[in-house]
RODO-2510 file (C-alpha; in nm, 4 decimals, decimal comma):
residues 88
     n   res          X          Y          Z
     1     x     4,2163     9,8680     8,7048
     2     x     4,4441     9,6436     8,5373
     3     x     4,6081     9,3657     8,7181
     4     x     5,0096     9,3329     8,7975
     5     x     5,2027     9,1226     8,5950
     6     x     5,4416     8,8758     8,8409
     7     x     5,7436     9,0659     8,6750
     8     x     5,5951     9,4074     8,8523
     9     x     5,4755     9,1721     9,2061
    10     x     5,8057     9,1039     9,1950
    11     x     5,9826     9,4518     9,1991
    12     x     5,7937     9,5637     9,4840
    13     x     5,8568     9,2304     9,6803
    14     x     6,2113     9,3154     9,6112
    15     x     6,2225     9,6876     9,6915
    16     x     5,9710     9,6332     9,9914
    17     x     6,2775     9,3451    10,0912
    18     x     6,5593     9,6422    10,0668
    19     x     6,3784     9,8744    10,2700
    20     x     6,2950     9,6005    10,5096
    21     x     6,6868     9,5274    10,5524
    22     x     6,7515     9,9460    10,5626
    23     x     6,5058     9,9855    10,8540
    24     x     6,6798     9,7055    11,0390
    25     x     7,0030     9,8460    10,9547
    26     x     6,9361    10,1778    11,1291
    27     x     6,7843     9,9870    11,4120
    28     x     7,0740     9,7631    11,4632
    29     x     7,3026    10,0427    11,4378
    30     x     7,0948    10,2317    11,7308
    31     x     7,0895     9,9574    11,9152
    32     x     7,4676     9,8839    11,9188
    33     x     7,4968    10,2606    11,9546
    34     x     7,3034    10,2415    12,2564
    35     x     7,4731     9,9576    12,3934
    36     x     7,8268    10,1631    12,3428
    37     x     7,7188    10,4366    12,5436
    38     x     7,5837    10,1708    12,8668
    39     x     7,9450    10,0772    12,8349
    40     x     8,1277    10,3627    12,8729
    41     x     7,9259    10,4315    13,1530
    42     x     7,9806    10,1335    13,3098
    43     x     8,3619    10,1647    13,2138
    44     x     8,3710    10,5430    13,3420
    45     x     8,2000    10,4503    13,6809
    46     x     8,3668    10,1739    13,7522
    47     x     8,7093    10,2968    13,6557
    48     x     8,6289    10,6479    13,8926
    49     x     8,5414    10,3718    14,1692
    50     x     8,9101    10,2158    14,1165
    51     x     9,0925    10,5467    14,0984
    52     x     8,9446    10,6785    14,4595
    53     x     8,9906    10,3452    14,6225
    54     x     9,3587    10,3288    14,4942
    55     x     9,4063    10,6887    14,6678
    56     x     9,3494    10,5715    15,0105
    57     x     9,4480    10,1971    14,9961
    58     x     9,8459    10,1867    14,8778
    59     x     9,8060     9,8083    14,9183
    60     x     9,5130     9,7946    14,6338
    61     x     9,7020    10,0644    14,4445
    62     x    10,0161     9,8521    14,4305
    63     x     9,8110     9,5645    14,3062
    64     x     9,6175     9,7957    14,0445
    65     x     9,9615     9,9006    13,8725
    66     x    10,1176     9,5700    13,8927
    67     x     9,7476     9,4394    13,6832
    68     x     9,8245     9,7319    13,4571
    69     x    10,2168     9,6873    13,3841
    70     x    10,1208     9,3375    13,3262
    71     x     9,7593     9,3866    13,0895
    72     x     9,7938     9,7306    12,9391
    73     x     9,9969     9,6327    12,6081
    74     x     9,9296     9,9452    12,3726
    75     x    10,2200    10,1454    12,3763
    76     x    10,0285    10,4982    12,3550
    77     x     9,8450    10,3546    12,6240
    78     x    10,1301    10,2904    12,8407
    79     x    10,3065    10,5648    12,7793
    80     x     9,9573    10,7916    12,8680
    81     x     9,9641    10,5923    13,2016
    82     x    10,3187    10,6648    13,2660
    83     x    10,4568    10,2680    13,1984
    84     x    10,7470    10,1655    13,0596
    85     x    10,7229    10,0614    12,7032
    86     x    10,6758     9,7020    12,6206
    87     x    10,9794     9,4988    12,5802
    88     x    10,9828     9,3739    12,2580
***
């Protein structure tokens, strides 16, 4: 068996270095998928939790829209919630 020249050890370093950055692409990418969905969990839960509280304590549902007329700044997003557009 003939022996590799260091021009031919050195292609496979290289490809073996590509695939190495493609497999920890893919995991990366599943990882920040993953760490989306905990998220919008978190996000979904926690905004339900608000939302029922707000429905039997005017005082905390007061407080919740004066937090959003004051943070929400997205237009679409205001207007979905039922705020008055930003003043510009």
């Amino acid at each position: 068996m003939a022996r590799k020249t260091d021009e031919q050890r050195l292609q496979e370093l290289e490809q073996a270095r590509k695939q190495l950055a493609e497999r920890e692409k893919a995991i990366k990418a599943r990882l920040r998928s993953k760490d989306r969905k905990i998220r919008n969990r978190r996000i979904a839960i926690i905004g339900s939790v608000v939302e029922a509280h707000a429905q039997h304590d005017a005082q905390f549902a007061d407080l919740l829209w004066t937090i959003l007329k004051n943070r929400v700044t997205r237009d679409a997003d205001r207007e979905f919630l039922g705020l008055p557009p930003n003043k510009k």
